[in-house]
C-alpha positions as CSV (number, residue, x, y, z in Angstrom):
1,X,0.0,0.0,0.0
2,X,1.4,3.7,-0.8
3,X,0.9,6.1,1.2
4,X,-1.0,9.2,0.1
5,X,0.0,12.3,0.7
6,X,-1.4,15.1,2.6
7,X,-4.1,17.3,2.0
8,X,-4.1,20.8,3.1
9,X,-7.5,21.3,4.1
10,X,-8.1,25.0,4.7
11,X,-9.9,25.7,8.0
12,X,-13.9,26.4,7.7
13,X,-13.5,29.6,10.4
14,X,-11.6,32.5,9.1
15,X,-8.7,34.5,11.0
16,X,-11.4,36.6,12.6
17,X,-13.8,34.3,13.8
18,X,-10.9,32.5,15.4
19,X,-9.3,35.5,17.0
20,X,-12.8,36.6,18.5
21,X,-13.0,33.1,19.7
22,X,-9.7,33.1,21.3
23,X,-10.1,36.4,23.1
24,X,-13.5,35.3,24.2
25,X,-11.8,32.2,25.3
26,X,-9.1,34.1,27.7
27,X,-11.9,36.5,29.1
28,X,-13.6,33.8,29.9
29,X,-10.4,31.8,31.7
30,X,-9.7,35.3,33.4
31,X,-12.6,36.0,35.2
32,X,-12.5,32.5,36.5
33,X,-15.5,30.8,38.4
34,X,-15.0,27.7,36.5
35,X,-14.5,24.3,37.4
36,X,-10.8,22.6,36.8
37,X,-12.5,20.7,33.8
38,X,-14.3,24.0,32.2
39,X,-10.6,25.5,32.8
40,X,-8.9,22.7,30.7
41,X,-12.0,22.5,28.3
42,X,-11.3,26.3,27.6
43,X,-7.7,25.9,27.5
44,X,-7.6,23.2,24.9
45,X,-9.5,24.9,22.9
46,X,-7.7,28.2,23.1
47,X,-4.7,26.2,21.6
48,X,-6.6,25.1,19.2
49,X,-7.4,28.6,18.3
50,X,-3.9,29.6,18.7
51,X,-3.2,27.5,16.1
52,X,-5.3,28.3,13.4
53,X,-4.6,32.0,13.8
54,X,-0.7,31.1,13.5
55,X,-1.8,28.9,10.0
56,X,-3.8,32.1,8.7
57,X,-0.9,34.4,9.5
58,X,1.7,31.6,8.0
59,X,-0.2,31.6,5.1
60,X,-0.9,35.6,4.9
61,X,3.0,35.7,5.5
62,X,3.6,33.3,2.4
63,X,1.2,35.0,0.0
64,X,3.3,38.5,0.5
65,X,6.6,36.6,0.2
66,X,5.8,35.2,-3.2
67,X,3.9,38.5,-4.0
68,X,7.2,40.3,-3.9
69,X,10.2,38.0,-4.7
70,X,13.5,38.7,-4.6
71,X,12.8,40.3,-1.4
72,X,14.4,39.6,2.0
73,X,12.1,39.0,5.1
């Protein structure tokens, strides 16, 4: 069997919705109140978040590199 190789599947929420999420997310954490589990719940997904912002901006970052070549970051 051959392996296949990866698809790049592009996230279904935009930079946006994910950056409002995240900052709802740590408001949320903040203000406290909430149970160990709901802390960890909220924290999880928070990375989760993080990461797709980070993917949106890699790829943002990408898009200007090849939009001007030649030129050093």
């Amino acid at each position: 069997m051959t392996e296949q190789p990866e698809q790049a599947v592009e996230p279904t929420q935009t930079y946006e919705q994910a950056r409002e999420e995240l900052a709802d997310v740590v408001r949320r954490l903040e203000a406290g109140g909430l149970t160990l589990e709901e802390s960890l719940t909220l924290w999880e997904r928070g990375e989760q978040l993080a990461e797709l912002c980070q993917h949106w901006l890699d790829r943002a970052r990408e898009r200007l590199a090849a939009a001007a070549p030649g030129q050093d970051d």
